[in-house]
N, C-alpha and C positions, 0 to 999 in steps of 0.2 A: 203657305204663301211663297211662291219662287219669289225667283232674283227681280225680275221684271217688273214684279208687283210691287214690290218692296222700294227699291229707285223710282217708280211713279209715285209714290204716296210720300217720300221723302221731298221730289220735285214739290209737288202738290203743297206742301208746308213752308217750304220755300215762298213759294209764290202769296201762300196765305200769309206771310209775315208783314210783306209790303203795306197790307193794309193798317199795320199794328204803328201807333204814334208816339209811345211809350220809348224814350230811350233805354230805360234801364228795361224792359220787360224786353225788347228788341235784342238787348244784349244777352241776357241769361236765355231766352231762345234760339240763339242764334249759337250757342255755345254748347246745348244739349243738341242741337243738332249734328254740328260739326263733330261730337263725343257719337250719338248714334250711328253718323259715317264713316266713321271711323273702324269703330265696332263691327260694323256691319262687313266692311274690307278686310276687314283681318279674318272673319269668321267665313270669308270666302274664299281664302288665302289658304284656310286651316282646310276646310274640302278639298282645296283641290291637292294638299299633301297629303292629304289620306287617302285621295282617292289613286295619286301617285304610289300609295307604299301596297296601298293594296293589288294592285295591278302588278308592281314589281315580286308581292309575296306570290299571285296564283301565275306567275312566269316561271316562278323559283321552282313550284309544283307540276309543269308540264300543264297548268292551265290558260285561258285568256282571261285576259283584263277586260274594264269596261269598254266596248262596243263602240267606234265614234261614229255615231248616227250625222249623216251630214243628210241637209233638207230637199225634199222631193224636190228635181228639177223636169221640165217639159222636155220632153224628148222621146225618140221613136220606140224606147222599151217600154213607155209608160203609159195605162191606158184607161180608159174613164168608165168602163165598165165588162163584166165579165163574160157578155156576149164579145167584144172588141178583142180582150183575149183567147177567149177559142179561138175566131178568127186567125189570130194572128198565130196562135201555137198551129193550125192547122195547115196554114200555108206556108210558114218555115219550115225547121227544123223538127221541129215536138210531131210534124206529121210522120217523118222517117222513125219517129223510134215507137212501133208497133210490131207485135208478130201474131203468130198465128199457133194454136195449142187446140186439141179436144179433148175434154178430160169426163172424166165421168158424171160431175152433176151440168156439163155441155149435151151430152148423148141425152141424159134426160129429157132434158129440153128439146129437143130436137124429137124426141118421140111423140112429144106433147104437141109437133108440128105436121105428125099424121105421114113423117118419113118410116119408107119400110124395113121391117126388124132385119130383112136380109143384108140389108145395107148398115144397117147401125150395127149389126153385127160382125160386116166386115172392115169397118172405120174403128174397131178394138187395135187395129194392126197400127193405127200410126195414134194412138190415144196415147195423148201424155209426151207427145214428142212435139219439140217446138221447132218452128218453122221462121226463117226470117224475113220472109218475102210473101206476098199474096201468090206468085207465081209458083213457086214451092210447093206452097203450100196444096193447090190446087195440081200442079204433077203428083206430088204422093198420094191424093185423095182418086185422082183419073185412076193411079195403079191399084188400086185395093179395088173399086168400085166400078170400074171402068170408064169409057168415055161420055157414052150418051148419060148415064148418071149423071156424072158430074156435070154435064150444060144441065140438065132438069134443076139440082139441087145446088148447084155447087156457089150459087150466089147467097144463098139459103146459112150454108155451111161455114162462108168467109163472114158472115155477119153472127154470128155466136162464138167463131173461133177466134176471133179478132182480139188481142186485149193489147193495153199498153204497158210499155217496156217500161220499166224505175229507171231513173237515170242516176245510177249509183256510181261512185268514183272508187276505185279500187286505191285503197289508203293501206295495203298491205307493205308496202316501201316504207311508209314514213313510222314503222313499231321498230325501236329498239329492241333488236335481241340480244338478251339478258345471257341465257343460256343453251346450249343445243342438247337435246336428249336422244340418242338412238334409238328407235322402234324395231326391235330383230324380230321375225317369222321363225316359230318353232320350227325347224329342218327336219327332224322327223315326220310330221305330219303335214311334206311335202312328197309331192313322184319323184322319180328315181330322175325326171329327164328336166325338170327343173330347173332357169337358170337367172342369177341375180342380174334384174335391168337397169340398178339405180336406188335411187330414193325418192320417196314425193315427200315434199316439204308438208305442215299442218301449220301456219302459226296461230299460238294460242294465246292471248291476255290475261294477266295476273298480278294482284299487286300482294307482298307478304307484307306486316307488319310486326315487326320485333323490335328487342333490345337492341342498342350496343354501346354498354355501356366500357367504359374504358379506365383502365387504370395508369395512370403515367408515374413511370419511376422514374425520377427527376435526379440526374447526378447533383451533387454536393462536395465540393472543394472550399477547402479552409485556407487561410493562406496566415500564418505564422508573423508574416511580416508585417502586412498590412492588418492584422487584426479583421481579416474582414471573409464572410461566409459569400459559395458562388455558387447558385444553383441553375439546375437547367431550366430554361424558360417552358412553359407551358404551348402549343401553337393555339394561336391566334382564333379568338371565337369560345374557348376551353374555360374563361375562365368564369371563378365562382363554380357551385356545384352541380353546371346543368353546360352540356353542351348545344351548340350555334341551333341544331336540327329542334331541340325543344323549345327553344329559344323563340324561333319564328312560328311552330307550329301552333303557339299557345294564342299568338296573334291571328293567327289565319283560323285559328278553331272560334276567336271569340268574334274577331269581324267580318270573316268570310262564312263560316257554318254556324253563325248564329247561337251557340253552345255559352253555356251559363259557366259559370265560373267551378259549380261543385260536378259539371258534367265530364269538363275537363279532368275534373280529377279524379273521376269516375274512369273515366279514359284511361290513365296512366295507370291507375291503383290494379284494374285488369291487366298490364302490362309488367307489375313489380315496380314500378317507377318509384321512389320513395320523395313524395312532394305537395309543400301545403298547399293550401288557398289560399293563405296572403302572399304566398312566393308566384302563383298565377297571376294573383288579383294586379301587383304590382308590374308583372312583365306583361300586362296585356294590355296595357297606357301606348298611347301610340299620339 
């Protein structure tokens, strides 16, 4: 039952009381009610702090929070059926990001279209090479095949070659690089005439998982006078026998990845972690 439903059927009660003549039955209803709404505010109160701490844990991870879904509105991107959007992708934008390719299960097809082998044999010359334009694509097919080919076929040709483009966003900018590693070319089993252009970059994704666990030697000064011991503070986060990093993760394993309490410790036990399940049980309260 949402929120929704819950507030109508509380209204709903409400309303039904009116009919009740009863002062005292009027009053002890009137009073579990007020105790229900109450109840009911607080335990919506309690969501949306969890749903705040959780969204702050998968930000803390390089991840997103919950999604804020706001409600369909009429307007010109929106459209009422799937014919409407072809339309629409075709006469925009979505029409320009097409190109043009002949790849080998193409030529097949294309023989199954009763085109001659001498020509499917000379369109091997630009198979597999992509082409960005219709026009392009029909000059490189006139130059293998020649002219009057290409008017016979070449409408033929632009209808199997035709595919669409992904509209992919290059998110290569937004990775932290962690480390850089030089890639060196054995120099002997290069020519003598040989000469270094550069570097090309590769970037690769990686997440390690290890320890770290830490030992603090904490100075200690006594002081004679005042009878009294001074040691050096711990940073912040440290303390107890579990640092800040396991701290949150125990949270995030138990309400974001859904992991049972002995999974977790399944988890760490693979890592050396030395750590119960009631030291889980009790740090995964939120």
């Amino acid at each position: 039952m949402n929120t929704r439903e819950i507030s109508d059927r509380l209204l709903g009660l409400h309303k039904s009381m009116e009919s009740i003549v009863e002062p005292a039955t009027v009053k002890i209803l009137t009073e579990l009610l007020n105790l229900i709404e109450e109840l009911f505010s607080e335990n919506e109160n309690q969501k949306q702090i969890i749903q705040k701490q959780r969204d702050e844990i998968n930000r803390l991870k390089g991840e997103q929070g919950k999604p804020n879904i706001k409600p369909n509105k009429n307007g010109p991107n929106n459209f009422s059926s799937e014919n409407e959007r072809k339309k629409a992708e075709a006469s925009g934008e979505e029409a320009k990001k097409e190109g043009f390719k002949l790849d080998k299960p193409t030529l097949e097809k294309l023989e199954e279209k009763q085109i001659p082998a001498e020509i499917l044999k000379s369109l091997n010359k630009v198979t597999n090479k992509r082409y960005e334009s219709k026009a392009e694509f029909l000059k490189a097919v006139e130059e293998v095949i020649g002219s009057e080919a290409a008017k016979l076929y070449g409408q033929l040709l632009i209808k199997y070659a035709r595919y669409k483009k992904r509209n992919r966003k290059c998110r290569i900018s937004e990775i932290k690089i962690d480390r850089v590693q030089k890639c060196t070319v054995d120099t002997k089993q290069l020519p003598d005439d040989a000469q270094l252009k550069g570097c090309k970059p590769k970037v690769v994704q990686d997440v390690i998982i290890k320890t770290d666990n830490v030992r603090f030697d904490r100075e200690v000064y006594w002081s004679p006078s005042f009878q009294k011991t001074y040691i050096g503070k711990i940073p912040k986060g440290y303390e107890g026998g579990y640092g800040p990093n396991i701290k949150s993760q125990i949270v995030a394993f138990k309400y974001v990845n859904n992991m049972s309490i002995p999974k977790i410790k399944e988890f760490y036990d693979n890592l050396r972690i030395i750590i119960s399940q009631s030291y889980i049980g009790c740090n995964s309260i939120i």
